[in-house]
C-alpha positions in Angstrom: 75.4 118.4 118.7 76.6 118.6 115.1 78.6 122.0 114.4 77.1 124.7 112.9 78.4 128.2 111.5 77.1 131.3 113.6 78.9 133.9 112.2 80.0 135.3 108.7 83.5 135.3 109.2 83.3 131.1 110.0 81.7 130.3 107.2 84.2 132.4 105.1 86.7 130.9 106.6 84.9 127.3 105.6 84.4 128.5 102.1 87.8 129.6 101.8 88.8 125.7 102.6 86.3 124.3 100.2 88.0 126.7 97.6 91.5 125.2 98.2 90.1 121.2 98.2 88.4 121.7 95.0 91.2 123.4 93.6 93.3 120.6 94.1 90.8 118.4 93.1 90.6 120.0 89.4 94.4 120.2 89.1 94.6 116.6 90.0 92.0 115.6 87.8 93.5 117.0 84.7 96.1 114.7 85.3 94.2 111.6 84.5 95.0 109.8 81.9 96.6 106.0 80.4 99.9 105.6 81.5 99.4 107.7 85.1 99.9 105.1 88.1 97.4 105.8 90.7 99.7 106.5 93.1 101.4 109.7 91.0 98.0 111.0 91.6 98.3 110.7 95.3 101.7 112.4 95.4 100.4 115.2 93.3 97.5 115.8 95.7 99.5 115.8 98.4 102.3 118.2 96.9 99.2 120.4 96.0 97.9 120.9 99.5 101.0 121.4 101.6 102.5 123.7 99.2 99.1 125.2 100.0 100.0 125.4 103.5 97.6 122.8 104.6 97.8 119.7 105.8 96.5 116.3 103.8 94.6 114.5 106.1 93.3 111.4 104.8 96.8 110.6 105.3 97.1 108.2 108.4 93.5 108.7 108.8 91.4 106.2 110.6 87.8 105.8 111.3 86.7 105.9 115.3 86.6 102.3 115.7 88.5 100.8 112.6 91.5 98.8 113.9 92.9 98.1 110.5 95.9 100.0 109.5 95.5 103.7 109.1 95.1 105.3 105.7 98.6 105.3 103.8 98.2 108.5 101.2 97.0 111.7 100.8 93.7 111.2 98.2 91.7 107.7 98.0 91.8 106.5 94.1 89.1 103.9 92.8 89.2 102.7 90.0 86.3 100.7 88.4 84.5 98.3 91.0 86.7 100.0 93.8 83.8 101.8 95.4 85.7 104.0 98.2 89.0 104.0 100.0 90.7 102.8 97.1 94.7 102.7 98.2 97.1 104.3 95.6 99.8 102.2 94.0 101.8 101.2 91.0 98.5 100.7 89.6 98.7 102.4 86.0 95.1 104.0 84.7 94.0 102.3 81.3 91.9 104.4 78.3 88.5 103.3 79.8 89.1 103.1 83.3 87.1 105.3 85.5 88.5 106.9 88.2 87.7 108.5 91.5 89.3 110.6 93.4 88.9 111.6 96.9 91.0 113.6 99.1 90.6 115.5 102.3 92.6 118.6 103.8 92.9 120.6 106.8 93.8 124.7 106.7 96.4 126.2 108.8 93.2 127.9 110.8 92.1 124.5 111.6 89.1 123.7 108.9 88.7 120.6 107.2 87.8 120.2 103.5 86.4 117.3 101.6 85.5 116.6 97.7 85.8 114.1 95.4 85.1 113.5 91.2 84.7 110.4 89.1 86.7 111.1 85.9 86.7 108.8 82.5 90.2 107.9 81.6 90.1 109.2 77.8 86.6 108.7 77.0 85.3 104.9 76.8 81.2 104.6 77.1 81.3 102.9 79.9 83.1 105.0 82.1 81.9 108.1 81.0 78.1 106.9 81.4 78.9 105.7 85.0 80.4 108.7 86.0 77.4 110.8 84.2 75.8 109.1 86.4 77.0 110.0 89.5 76.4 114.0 88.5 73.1 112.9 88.0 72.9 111.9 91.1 74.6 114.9 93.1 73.3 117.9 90.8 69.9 115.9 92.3 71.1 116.1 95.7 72.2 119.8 95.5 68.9 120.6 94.0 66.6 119.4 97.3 69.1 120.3 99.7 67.3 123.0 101.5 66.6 124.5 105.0 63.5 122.6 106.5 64.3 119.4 103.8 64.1 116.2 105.0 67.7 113.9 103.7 65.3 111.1 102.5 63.2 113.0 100.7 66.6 114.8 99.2 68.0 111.1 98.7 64.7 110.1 97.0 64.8 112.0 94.5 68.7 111.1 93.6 67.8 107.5 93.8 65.2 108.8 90.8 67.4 110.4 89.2 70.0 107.8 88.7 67.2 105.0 87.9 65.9 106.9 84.7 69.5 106.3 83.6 69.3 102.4 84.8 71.8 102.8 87.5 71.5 102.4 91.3 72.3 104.7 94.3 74.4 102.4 96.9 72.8 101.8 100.0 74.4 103.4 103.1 76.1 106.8 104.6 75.9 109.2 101.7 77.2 112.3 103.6 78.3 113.7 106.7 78.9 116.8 108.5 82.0 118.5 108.5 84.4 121.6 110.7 86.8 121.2 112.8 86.8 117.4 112.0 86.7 115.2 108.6 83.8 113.8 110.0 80.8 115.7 112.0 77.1 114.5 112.8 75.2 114.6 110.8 75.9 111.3 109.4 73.4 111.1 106.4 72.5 107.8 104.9 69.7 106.2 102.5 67.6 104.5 102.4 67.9 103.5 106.4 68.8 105.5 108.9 68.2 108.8 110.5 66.2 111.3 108.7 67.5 114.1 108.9 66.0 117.4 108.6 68.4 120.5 107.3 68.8 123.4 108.9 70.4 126.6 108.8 74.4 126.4 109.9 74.9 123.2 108.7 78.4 122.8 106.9 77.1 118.9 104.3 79.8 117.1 102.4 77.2 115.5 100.0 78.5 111.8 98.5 76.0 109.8 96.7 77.6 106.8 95.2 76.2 105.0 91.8 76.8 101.5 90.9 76.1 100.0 87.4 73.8 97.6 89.4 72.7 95.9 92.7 76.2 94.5 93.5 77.3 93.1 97.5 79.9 95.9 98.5 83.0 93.9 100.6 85.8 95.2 102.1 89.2 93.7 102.4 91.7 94.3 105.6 93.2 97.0 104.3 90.3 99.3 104.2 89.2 99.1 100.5 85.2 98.5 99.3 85.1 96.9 96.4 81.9 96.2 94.4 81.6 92.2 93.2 81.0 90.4 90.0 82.9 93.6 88.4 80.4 96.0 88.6 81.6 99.8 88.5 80.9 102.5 90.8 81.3 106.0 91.1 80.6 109.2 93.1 80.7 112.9 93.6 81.1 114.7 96.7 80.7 118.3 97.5 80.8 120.9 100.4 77.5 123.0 101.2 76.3 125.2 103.5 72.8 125.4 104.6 71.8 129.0 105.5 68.6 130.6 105.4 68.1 131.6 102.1 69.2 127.4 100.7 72.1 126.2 100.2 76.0 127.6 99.0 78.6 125.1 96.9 81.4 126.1 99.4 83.5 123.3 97.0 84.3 125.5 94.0 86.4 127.8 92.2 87.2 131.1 93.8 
C-alpha cells in the first residue's frame, strides 16, 4: 500500500520539505551559466541542503535491484541528450547547453523531497524551446491531476501538449509516490503500465520527460540514460498532494 497523509500536521510537515527542495533547486539554478562545471553545481546543492539540516540523499543512492555502483553526488545534472541520472564532473556548461537538474533530500523528521528544472544556459533557441517544452508538459500534468483522475488520461493530455509544440513525451515511469522513502508506489508511467486512479492522501512527484524526437534511450554502467543520434531531452518535476478539494504544489516557495 502506497503512503498516504491522514492528518494535517503530516502533510505540513511534507510541504515544509517540498519548500526546502525547491528552495535549493532555485538557488542552484541561478547558478547556471558558461564557464560553471557541472560538478560545482552538485557541491552547491549539497552545501545547500545540509546547511539546511537535511540530509542529500541521492548521494549513494541506489535503485532496489540496480547492482551498478551507487549514485556519487548530491543532485543528477544532464546536460543535452543526457536524459536522467546525469553524473557531475569537470564537465563545464557551454552558452546553449541545456541543463537539468535533479536532486533529492531528506528532513531531520524523516521526509523526503524531490524536484527538478531544465534551465537554458544563457539563452540559445534550442535549449530554451526544449526546456519550454518540458513546462508544457508538467503545467499539463498539474492541470489533470485530480482526485478520481485516471494517470493516463492526465499523461494524455501532456503527451498533447508537448506534440502541438513538435516534441515527444518519453515513454516510461513519469512519476512516483513519495514519504518516508525517495521512492513510494505509486509508480506512474505512460503510455504502458498501471493506470492509476488518484486519490485523496496521495503525496505525487510528477516527472514528465520531453525529447526533441523519438530517440532509443541507453544507459551506460554507470547509471546514466542518454538519448542517441544527439537528440536533447528535458524535464520537470514537482511535489503534489492530492486532497479532496485537487491538488497542492507542495514544491514551492514558502
Amino acid at each position: 500500500m502506497p503512503w498516504q497523509f491522514t492528518t494535517p500536521g503530516e502533510l505540513e510537515q511534507v510541504r515544509a520539505a517540498g519548500r526546502l527542495a525547491w528552495d535549493v533547486l532555485q538557488r542552484v539554478a541561478e547558478r547556471v551559466r558558461p564557464g560553471v562545471t557541472t560538478l560545482e553545481l552538485s557541491e552547491l546543492a549539497e552545501s545547500l541542503i545540509v546547511d539546511a539540516g537535511a540530509t542529500p540523499t541521492t548521494k549513494g543512492f541506489r535503485f532496489e535491484g540496480d547492482h551498478g555502483p551507487p549514485f556519487p553526488h548530491a543532485a543528477s545534472i544532464c546536460v543535452n541528450d543526457e536524459v536522467m541520472f546525469g553524473i557531475p564532473d569537470g564537465r563545464v556548461l557551454r552558452q546553449g547547453d541545456v541543463v537539468t537538474i535533479d536532486l533529492t533530500l531528506r528532513t531531520t523528521l524523516g521526509w523526503h523531497a524531490d524536484v527538478a528544472t531544465s534551465v537554458a544556459v544563457a539563452g540559445g533557441e534550442r535549449a530554451q524551446y526544449i526546456a519550454a517544452g518540458a513546462q508544457a508538459a508538467l503545467d499539463a500534468v498539474l492541470a489533470h491531476a485530480k482526485p478520481g483522475a485516471w494517470w493516463q488520461d492526465v499523461m494524455g493530455h501532456a503527451a498533447e501538449a508537448v506534440g502541438l509544440l513538435g516534441l515527444y513525451l518519453l515513454p516510461g515511469t513519469c512519476g512516483h509516490g513519495i514519504g518516508r522513502a525517495i521512492h513510494e508506489d505509486p509508480w506512474l508511467s505512460y503510455p504502458k503500465g498501471r493506470n492509476v486512479r488518484l486519490a485523496p492522501g496521495m503525496v505525487l512527484c510528477l516527472e514528465p520527460v520531453v525529447l526533441e524526437q523519438p530517440a532509443e534511450v541507453l544507459t551506460n554502467a554507470q547509471g546514466v540514460a542518454t538519448a542517441m543520434g544527439g537528440v536533447w531531452s528535458a524535464f520537470e518535476e514537482r511535489m503534489v498532494a492530492i486532497t479532496p478539494a485537487g491538488s497542492e504544489l507542495l514544491s514551492r516557495s514558502g
